[in-house]
C-alpha positions as CSV (number, residue, x, y, z in Angstrom):
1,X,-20.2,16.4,13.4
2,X,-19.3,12.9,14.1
3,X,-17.4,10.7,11.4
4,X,-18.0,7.2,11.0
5,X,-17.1,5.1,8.3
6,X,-20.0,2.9,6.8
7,X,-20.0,-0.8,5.9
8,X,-22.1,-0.4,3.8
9,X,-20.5,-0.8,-0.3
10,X,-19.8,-4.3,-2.1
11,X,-18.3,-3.7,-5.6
12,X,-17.4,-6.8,-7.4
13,X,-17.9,-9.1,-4.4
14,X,-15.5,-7.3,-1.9
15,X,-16.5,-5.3,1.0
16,X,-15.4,-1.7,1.2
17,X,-15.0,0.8,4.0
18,X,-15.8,4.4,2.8
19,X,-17.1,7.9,3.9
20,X,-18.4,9.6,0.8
21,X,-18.6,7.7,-2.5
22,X,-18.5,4.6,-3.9
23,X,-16.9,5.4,-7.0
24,X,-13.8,7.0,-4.8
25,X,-10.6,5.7,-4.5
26,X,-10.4,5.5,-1.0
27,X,-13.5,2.8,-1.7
28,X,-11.9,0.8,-3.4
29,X,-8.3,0.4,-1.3
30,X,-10.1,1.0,2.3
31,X,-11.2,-2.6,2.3
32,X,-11.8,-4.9,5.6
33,X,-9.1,-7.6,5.5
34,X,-10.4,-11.0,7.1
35,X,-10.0,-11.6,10.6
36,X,-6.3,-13.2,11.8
37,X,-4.7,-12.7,8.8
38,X,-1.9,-10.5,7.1
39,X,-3.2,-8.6,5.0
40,X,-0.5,-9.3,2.3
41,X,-1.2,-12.1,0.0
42,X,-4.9,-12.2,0.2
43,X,-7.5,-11.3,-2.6
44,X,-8.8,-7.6,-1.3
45,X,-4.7,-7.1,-1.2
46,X,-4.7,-8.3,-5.2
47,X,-7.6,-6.0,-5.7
48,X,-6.3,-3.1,-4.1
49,X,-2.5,-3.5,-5.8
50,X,-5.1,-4.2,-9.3
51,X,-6.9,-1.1,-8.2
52,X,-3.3,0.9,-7.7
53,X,-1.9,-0.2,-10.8
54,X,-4.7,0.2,-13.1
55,X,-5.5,3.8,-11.7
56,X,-1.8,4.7,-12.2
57,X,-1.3,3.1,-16.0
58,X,-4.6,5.1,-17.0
59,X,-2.9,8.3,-15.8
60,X,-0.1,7.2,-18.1
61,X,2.2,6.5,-15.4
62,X,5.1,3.6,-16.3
63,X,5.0,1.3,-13.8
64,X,6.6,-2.1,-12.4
65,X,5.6,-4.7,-9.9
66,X,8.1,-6.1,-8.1
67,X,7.4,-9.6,-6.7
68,X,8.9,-11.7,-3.7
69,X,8.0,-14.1,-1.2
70,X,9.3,-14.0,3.0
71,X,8.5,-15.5,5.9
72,X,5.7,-13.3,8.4
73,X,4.3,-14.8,11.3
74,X,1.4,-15.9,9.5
75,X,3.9,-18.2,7.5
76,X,5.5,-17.5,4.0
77,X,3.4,-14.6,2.2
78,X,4.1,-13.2,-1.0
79,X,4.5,-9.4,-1.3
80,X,4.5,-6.7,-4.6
81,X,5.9,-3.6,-4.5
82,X,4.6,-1.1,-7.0
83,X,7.2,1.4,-8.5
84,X,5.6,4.8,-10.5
85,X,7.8,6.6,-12.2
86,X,6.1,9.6,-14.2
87,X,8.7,10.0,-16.8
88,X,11.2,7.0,-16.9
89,X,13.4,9.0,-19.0
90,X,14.1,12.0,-16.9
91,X,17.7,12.7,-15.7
92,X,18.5,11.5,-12.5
């Protein structure tokens, strides 16, 4: 059978790019990004990270966002990194 991904899901205002089901997770992080720009600093990219970080806390995962701005050819962009760590505590 042929694939194809649909554009065919809006959840909370942002268009998403899925197969299956709207209530997946690949709905809500496969998302169009607007057209000649980085995706980095733009608000699917705050949704997505949201999405990630939200998904990983409820699963009672520590984690930490870490923050910083550079230069890209669309001009200065800020960027987070998200760290997991499933058990913080455990020897290293």
């Amino acid at each position: 059978s042929k694939k194809t991904l649909k554009l065919n899901h809006q959840w909370r205002g942002v268009v998403t790019v899925h197969k299956i089901k709207s209530a997946s997770h690949l709905s809500k992080i496969l998302i169009l990004r607007p057209h000649n720009t980085a995706p980095s600093d733009t608000e699917n990219n705050t949704f997505v990270r949201n999405h990630l970080v939200s998904t990983l806390r409820a699963l009672k995962w520590h984690v930490e966002e870490d923050s910083f701005t550079d230069m890209t050819p669309y001009g200065k962009k800020r960027f987070t990194n998200i760290i997991a760590t499933k058990d913080p505590n455990a020897p290293r």
